[in-house]
FIKE-167694 format. One record per residue: x, y, z of N, C-alpha, C, O in turn. Coordinates in Angstrom, 3 decimals. Example, Ala and Ser with C-alpha at 12.3 -4.5 7.8 and 13.67 -1.06 7.14 Angstrom:
2
+----------+----------+----------+----------+----------+----------+----------+----------+----------+----------+----------+----------+
:     n.xx :     n.yy :     n.zz :    ca.xx :    ca.yy :    ca.zz :     c.xx :     c.yy :     c.zz :     o.xx :     o.yy :     o.zz :
+----------+----------+----------+----------+----------+----------+----------+----------+----------+----------+----------+----------+
:   13.190 :   -5.690 :    7.800 :   12.300 :   -4.500 :    7.800 :   13.200 :   -3.300 :    7.800 :   14.236 :   -3.319 :    8.465 :
:   12.850 :   -2.250 :    7.080 :   13.670 :   -1.060 :    7.140 :   12.900 :    0.030 :    7.870 :   13.409 :    1.138 :    8.039 :
+----------+----------+----------+----------+----------+----------+----------+----------+----------+----------+----------+----------+
***
This chain:
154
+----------+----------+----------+----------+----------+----------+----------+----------+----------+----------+----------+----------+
:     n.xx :     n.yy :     n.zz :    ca.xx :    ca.yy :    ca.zz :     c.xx :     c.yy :     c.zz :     o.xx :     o.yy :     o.zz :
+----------+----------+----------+----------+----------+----------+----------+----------+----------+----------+----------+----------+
:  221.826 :   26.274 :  116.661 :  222.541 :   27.463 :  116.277 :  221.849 :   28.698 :  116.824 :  220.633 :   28.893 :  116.831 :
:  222.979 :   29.659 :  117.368 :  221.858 :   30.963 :  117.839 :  221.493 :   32.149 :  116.151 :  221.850 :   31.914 :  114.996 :
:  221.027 :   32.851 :  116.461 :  220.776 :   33.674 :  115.349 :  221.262 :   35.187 :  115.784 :  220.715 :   35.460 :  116.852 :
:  221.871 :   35.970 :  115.453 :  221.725 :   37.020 :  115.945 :  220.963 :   38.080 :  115.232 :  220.265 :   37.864 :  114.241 :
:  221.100 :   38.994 :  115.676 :  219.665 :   39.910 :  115.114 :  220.680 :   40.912 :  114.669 :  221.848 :   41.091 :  115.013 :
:  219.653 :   41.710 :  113.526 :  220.163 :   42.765 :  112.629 :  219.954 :   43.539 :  113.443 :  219.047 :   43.549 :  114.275 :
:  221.475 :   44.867 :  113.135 :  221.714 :   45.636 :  113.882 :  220.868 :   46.875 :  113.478 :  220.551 :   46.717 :  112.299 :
:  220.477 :   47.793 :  113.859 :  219.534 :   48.551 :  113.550 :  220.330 :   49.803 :  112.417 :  221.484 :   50.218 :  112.527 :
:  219.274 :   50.219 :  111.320 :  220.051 :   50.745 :  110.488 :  220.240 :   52.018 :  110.869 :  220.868 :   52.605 :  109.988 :
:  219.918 :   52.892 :  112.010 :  220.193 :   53.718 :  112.476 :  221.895 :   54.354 :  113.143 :  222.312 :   54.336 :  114.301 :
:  222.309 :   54.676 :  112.350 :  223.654 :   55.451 :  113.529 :  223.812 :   55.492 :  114.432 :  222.886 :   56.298 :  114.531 :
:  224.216 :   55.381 :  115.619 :  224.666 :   55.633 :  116.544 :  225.225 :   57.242 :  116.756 :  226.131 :   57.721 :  116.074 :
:  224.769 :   57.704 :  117.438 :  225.775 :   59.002 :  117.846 :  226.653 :   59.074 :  118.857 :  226.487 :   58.935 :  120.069 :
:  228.007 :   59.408 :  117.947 :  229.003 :   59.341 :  118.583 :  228.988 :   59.748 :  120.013 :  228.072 :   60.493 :  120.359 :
:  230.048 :   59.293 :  121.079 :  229.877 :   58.837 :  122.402 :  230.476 :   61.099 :  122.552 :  231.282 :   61.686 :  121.830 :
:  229.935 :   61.479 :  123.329 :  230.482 :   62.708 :  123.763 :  232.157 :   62.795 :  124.892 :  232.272 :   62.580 :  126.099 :
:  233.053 :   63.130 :  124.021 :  233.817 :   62.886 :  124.351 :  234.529 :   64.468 :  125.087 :  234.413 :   65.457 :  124.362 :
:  235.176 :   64.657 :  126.363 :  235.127 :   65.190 :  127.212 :  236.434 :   66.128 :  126.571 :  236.781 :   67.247 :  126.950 :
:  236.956 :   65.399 :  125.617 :  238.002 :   66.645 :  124.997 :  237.855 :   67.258 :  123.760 :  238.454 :   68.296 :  123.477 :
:  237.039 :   66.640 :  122.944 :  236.106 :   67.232 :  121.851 :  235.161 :   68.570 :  122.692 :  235.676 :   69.687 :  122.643 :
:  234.248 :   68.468 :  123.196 :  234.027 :   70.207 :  124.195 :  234.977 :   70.689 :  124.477 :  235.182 :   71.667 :  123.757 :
:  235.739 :   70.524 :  125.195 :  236.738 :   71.250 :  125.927 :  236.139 :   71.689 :  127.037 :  236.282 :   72.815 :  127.512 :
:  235.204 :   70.488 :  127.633 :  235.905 :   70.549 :  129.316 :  235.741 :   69.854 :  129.465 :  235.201 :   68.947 :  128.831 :
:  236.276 :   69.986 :  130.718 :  236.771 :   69.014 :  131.582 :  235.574 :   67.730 :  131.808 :  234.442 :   68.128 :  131.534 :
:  235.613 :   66.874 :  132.072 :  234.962 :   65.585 :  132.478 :  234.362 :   66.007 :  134.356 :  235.237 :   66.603 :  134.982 :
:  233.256 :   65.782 :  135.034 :  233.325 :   65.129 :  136.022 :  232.886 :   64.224 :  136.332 :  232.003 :   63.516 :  135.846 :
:  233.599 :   64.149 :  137.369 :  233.897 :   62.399 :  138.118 :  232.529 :   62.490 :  139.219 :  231.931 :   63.376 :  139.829 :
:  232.444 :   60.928 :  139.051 :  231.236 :   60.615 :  139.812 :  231.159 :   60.925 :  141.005 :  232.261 :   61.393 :  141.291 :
:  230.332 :   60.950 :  142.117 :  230.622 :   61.062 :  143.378 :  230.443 :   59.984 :  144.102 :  229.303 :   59.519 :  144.109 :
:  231.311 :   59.425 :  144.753 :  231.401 :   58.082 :  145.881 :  230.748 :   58.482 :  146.871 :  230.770 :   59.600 :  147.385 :
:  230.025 :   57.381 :  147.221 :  229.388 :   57.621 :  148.342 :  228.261 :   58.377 :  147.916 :  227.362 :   57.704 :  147.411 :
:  228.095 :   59.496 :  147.984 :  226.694 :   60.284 :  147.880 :  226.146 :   60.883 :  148.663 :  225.754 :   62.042 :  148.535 :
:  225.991 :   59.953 :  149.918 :  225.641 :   60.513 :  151.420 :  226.131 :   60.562 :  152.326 :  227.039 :   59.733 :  152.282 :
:  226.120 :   61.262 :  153.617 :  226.855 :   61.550 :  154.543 :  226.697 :   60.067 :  155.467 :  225.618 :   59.474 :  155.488 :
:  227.341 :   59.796 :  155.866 :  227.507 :   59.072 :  157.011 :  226.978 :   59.353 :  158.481 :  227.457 :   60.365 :  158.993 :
:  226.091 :   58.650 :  159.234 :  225.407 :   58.978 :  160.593 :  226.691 :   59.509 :  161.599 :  227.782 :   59.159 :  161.148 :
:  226.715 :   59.749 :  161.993 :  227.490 :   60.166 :  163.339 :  227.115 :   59.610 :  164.853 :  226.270 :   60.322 :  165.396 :
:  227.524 :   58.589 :  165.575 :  226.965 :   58.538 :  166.584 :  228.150 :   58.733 :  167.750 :  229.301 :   58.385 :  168.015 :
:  227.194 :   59.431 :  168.188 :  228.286 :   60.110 :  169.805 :  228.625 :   58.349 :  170.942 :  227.939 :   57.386 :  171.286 :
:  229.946 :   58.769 :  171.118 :  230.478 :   57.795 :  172.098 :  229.891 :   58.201 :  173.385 :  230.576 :   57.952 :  174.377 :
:  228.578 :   58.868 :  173.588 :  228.119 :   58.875 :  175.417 :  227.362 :   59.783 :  175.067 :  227.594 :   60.657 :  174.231 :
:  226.177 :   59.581 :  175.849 :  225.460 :   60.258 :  175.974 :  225.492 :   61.479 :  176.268 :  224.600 :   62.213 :  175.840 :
:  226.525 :   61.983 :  177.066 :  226.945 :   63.435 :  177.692 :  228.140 :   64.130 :  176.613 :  229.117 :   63.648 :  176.039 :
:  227.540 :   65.483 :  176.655 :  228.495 :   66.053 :  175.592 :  228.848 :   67.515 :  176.225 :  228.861 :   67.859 :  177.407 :
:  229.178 :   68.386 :  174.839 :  229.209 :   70.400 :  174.985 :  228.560 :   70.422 :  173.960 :  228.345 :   69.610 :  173.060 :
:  227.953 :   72.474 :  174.391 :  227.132 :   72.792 :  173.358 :  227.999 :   74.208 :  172.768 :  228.024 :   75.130 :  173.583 :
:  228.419 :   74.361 :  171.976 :  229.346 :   75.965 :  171.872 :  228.315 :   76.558 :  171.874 :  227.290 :   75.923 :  171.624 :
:  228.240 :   78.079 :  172.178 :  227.412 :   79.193 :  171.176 :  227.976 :   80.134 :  171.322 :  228.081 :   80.801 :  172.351 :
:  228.789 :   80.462 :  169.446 :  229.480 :   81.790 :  169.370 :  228.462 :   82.866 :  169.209 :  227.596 :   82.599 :  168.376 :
:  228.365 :   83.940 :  169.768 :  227.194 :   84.935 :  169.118 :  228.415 :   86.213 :  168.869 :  229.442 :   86.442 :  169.507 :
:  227.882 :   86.838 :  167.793 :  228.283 :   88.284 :  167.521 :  227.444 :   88.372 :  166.982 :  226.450 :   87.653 :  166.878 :
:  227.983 :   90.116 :  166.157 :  226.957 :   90.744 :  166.258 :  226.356 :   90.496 :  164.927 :  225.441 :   91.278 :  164.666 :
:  226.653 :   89.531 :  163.927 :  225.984 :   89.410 :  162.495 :  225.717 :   88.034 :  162.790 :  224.832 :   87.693 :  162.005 :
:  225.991 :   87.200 :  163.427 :  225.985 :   85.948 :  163.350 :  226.258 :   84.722 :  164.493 :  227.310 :   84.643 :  165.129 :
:  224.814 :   83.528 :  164.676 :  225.411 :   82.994 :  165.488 :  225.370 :   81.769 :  164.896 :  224.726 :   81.342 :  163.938 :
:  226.651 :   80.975 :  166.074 :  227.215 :   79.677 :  165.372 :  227.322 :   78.629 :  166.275 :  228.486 :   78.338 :  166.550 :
:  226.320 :   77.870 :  166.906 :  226.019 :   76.760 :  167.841 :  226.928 :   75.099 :  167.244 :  226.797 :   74.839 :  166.048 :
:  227.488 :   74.446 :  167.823 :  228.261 :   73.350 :  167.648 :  228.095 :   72.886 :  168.884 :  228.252 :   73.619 :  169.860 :
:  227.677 :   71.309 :  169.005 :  227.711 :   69.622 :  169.305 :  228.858 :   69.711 :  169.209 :  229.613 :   70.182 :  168.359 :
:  229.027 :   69.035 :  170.512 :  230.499 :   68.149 :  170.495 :  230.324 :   66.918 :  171.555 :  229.556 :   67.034 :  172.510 :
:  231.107 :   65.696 :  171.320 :  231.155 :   64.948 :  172.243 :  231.892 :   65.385 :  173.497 :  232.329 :   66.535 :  173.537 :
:  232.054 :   64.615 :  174.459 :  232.914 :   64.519 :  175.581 :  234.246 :   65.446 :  175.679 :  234.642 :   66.354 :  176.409 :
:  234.771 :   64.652 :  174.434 :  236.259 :   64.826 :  174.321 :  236.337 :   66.249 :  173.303 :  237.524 :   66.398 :  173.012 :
:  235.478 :   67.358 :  172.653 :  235.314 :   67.994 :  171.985 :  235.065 :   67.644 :  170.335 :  234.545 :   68.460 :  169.575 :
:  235.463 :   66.473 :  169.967 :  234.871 :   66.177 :  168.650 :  233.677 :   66.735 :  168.025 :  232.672 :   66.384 :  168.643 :
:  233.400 :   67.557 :  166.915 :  232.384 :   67.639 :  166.871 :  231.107 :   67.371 :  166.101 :  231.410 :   67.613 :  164.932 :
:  230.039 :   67.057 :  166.139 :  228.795 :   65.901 :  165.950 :  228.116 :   67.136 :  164.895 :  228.144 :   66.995 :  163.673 :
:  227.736 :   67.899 :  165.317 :  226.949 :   68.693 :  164.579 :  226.877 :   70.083 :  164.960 :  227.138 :   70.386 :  166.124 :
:  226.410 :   71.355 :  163.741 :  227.054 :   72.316 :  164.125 :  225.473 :   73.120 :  163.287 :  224.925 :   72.468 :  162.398 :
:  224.974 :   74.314 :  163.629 :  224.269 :   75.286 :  162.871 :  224.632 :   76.641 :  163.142 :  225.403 :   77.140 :  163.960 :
:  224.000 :   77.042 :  162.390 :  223.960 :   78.746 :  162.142 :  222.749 :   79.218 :  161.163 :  222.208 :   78.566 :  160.270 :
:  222.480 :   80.571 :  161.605 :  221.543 :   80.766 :  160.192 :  221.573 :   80.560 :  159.024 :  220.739 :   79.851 :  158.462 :
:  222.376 :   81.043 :  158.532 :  223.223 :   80.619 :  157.134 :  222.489 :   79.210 :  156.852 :  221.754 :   79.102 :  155.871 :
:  222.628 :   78.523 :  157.416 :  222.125 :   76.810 :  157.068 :  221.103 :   76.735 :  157.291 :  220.491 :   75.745 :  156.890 :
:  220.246 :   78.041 :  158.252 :  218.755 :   77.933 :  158.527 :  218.044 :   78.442 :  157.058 :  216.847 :   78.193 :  156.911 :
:  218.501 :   78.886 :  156.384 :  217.929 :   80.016 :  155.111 :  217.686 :   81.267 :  155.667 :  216.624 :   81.812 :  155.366 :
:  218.779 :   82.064 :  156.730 :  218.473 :   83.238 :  156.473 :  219.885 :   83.910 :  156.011 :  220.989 :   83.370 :  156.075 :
:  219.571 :   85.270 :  155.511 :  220.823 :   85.873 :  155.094 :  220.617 :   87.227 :  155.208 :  219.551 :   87.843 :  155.216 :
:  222.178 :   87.777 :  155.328 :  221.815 :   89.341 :  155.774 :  221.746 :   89.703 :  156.805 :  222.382 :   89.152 :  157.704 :
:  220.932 :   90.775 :  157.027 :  221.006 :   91.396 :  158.366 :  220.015 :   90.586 :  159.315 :  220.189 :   90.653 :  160.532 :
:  218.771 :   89.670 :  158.676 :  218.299 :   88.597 :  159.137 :  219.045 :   87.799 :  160.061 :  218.569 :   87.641 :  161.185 :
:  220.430 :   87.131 :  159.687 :  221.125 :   86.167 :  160.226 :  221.080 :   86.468 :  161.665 :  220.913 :   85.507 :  162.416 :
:  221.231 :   87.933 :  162.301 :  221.685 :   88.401 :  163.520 :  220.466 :   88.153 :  164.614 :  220.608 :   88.193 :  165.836 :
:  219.523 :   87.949 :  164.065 :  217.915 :   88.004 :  165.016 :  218.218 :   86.859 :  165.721 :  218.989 :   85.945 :  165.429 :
:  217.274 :   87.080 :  167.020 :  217.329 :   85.685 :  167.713 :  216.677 :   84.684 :  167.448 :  216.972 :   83.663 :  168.070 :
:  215.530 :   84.621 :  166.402 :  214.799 :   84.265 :  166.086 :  215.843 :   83.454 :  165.074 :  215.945 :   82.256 :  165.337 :
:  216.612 :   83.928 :  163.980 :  216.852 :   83.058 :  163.502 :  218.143 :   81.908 :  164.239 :  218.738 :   80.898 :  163.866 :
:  218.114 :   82.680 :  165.328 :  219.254 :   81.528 :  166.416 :  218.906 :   80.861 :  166.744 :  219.556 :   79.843 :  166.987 :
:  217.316 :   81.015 :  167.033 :  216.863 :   79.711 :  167.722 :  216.304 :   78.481 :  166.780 :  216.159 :   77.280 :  167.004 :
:  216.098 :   79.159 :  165.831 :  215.945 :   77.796 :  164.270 :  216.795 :   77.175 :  163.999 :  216.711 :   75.964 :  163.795 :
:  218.264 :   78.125 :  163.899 :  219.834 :   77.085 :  163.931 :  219.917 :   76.565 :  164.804 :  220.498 :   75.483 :  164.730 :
:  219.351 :   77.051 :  166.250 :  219.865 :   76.002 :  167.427 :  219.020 :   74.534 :  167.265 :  219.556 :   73.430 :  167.370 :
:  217.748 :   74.743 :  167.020 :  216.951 :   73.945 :  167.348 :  217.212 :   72.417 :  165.984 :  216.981 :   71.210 :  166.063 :
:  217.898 :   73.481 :  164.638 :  217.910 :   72.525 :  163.933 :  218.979 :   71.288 :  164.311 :  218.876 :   70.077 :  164.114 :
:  219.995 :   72.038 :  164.902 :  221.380 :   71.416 :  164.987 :  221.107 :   70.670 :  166.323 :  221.880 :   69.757 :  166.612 :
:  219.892 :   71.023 :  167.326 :  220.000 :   70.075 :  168.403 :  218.993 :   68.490 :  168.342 :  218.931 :   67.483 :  169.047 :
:  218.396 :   68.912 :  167.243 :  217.380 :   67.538 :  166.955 :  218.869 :   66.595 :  166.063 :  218.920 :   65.374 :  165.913 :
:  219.723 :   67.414 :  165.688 :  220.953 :   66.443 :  164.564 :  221.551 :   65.668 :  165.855 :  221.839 :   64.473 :  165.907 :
:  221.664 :   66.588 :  166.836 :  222.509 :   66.061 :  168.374 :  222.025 :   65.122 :  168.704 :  222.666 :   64.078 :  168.584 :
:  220.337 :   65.088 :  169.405 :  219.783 :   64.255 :  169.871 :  219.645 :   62.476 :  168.701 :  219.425 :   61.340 :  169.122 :
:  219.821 :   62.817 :  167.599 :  219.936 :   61.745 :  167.156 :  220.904 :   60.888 :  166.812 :  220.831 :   59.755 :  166.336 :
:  222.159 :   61.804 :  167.216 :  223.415 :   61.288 :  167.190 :  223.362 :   60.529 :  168.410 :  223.994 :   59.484 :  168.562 :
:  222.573 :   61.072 :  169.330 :  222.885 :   60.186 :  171.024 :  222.863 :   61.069 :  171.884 :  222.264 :   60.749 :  172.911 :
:  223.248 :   61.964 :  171.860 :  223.153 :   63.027 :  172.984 :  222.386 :   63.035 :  173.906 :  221.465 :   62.284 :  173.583 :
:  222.135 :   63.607 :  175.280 :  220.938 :   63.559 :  175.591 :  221.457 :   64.637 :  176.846 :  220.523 :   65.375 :  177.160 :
:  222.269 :   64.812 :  177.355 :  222.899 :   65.678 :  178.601 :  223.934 :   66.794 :  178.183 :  225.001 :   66.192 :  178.060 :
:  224.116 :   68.021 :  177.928 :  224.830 :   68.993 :  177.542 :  225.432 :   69.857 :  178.557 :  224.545 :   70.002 :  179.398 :
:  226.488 :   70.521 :  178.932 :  227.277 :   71.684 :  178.978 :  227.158 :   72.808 :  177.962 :  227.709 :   72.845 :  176.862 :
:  226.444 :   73.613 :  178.439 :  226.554 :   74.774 :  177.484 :  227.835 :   75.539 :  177.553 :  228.168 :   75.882 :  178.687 :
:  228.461 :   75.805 :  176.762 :  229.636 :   77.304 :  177.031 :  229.434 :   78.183 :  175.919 :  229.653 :   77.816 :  174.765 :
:  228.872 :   79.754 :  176.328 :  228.630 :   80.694 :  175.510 :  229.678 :   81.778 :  175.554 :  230.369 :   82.170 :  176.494 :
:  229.620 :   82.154 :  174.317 :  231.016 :   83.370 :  174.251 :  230.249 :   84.035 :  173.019 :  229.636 :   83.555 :  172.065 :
:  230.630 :   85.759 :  173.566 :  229.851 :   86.968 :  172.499 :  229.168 :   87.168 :  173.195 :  228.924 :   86.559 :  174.237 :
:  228.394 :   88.683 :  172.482 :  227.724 :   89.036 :  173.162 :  226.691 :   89.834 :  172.049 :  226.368 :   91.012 :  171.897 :
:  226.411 :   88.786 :  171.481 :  225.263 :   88.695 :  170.067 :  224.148 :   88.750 :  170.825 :  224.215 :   88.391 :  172.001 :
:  222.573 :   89.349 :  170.105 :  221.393 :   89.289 :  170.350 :  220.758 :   87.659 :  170.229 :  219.658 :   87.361 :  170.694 :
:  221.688 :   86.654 :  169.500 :  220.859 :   85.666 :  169.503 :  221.722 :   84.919 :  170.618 :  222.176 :   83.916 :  170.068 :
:  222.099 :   84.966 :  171.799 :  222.914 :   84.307 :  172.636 :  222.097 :   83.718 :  173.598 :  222.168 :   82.526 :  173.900 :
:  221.275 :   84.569 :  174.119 :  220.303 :   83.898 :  175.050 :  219.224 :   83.224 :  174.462 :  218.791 :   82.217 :  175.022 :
:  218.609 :   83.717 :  173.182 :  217.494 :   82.646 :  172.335 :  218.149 :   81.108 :  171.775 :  217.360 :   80.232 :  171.419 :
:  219.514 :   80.892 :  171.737 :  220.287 :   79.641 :  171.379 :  220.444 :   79.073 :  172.735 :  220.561 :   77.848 :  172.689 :
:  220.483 :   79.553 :  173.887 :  220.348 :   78.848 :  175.421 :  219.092 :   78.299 :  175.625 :  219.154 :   77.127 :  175.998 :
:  217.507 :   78.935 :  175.459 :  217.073 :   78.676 :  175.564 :  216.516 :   77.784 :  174.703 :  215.937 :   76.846 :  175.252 :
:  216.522 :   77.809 :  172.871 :  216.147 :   76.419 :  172.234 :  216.951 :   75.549 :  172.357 :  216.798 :   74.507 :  171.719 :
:  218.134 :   75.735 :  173.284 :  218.903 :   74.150 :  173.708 :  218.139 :   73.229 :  174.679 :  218.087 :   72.003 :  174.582 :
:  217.481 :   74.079 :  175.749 :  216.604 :   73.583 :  176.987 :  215.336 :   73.288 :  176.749 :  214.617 :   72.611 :  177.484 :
:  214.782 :   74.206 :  174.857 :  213.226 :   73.550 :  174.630 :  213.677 :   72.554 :  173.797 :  212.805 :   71.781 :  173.400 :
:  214.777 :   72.367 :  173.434 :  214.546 :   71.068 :  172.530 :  214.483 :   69.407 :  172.897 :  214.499 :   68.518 :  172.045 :
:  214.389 :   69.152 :  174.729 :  214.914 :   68.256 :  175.172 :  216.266 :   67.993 :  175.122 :  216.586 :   66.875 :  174.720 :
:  217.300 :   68.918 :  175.499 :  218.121 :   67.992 :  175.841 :  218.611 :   68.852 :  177.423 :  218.581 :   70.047 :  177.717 :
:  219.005 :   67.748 :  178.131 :  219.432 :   67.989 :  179.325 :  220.341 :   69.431 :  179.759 :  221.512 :   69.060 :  179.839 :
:  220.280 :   70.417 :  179.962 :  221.495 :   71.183 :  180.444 :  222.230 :   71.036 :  181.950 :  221.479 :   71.170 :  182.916 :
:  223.308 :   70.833 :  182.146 :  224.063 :   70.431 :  183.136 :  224.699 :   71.944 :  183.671 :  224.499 :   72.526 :  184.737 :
:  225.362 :   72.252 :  182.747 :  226.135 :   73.315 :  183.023 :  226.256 :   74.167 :  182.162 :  226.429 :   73.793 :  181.002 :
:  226.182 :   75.973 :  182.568 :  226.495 :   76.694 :  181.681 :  227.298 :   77.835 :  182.257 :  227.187 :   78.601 :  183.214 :
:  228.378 :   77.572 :  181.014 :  229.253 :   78.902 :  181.349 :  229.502 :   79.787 :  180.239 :  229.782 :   79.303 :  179.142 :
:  229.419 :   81.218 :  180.434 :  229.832 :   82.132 :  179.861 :  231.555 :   82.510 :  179.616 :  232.169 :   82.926 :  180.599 :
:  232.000 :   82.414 :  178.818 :  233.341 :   82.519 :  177.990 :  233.735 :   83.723 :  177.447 :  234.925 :   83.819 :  177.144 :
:  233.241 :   84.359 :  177.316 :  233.358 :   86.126 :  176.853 :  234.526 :   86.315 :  177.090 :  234.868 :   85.936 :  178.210 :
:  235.605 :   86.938 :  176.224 :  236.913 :   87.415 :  176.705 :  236.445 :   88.689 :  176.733 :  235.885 :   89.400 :  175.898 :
:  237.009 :   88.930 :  178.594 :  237.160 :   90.096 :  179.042 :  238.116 :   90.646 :  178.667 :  238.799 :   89.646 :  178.445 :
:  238.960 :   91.752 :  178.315 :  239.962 :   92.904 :  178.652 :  240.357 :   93.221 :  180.109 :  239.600 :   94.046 :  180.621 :
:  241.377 :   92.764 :  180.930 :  241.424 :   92.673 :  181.831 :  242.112 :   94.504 :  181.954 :  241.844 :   95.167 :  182.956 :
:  242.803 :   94.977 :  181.035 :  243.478 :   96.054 :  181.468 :  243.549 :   96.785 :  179.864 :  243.801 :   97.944 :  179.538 :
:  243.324 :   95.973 :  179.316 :  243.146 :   96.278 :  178.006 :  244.419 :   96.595 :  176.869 :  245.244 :   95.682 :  176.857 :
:  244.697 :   97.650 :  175.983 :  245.784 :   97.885 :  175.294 :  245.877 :   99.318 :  176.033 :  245.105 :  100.034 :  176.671 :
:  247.427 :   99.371 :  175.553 :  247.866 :  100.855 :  175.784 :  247.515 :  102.157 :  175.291 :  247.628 :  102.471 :  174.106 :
:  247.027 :  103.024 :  176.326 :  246.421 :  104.226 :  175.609 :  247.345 :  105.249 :  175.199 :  248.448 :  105.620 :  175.600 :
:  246.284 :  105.714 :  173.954 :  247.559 :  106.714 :  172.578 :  247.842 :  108.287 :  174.041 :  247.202 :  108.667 :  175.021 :
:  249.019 :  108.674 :  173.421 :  250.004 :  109.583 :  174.481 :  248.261 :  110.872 :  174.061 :  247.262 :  110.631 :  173.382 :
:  248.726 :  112.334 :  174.979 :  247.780 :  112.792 :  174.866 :  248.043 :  113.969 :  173.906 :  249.140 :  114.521 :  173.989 :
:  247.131 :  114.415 :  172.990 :  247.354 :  115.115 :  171.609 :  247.577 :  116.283 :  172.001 :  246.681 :  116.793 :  172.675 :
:  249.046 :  117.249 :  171.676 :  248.830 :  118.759 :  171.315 :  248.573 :  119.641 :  170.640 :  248.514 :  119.699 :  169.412 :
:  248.436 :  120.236 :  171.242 :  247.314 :  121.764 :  170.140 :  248.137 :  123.077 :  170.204 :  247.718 :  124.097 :  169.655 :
+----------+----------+----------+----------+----------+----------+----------+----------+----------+----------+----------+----------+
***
């Protein structure tokens, strides 16, 4: 015969029930972690938007998909900080070690803006090891521009 054991004379406290507070319940999170990313080829693009508060470097494969992306913002800076080149080249550099481990290894640069951190995100693309192939500048010019206002009388 089994025996079972006395239940303890202690109470239990009631289970916290999510409509007794009044709020809402949340739900667990699936998964938890991100998933690796690995690039279909070794050869990819590198964006770099620069203006004048902020720059924003993005990985992409071949086909433009894209692998990985930084900015200051994700480096920890904020503010008028974000705009330095200094902190461009920490976003670049962070987001190109994410590249290189996706697979990367040969890049196309294409830069557009004409932000202070534009040339410091070119160059931590080329110190971080990875290959540069090609770089082009993207800047939309004004070819003729908008129409100028008639001329004011006095």
């Amino acid at each position: 015969m089994t025996e079972s054991k006395p239940q303890s004379e202690v109470p239990e406290a009631p289970a916290k029930d999510s409509k007794a507070s009044g709020k809402p319940a949340k739900a667990a999170k699936a998964g938890g972690r991100k998933k690796k990313i690995k690039a279909p080829s070794e050869q990819g693009r590198a964006y770099v938007q620069a203006t004048f508060n902020n720059t924003i470097v993005s990985f992409t494969d071949a086909t433009g998909k894209v692998l990985t992306w930084g900015s200051p913002g994700t480096a920890g800076f904020k503010g008028t900080r974000k705009s330095t080149p200094y902190a461009a080249t920490l976003a670049t550099q962070k987001a190109a070690e994410q590249a290189k481990q996706a697979g990367l290894r040969t890049v196309s640069v294409f830069v557009r803006g004409v932000g202070s951190g534009r040339d410091a995100a070119i160059r931590a693309i080329q110190s971080s090891g990875l290959n540069v192939t090609q770089l082009k500048d993207m800047t939309p010019i004004p070819h003729n521009g908008v129409r100028a206002k008639k001329p004011r009388r006095v």
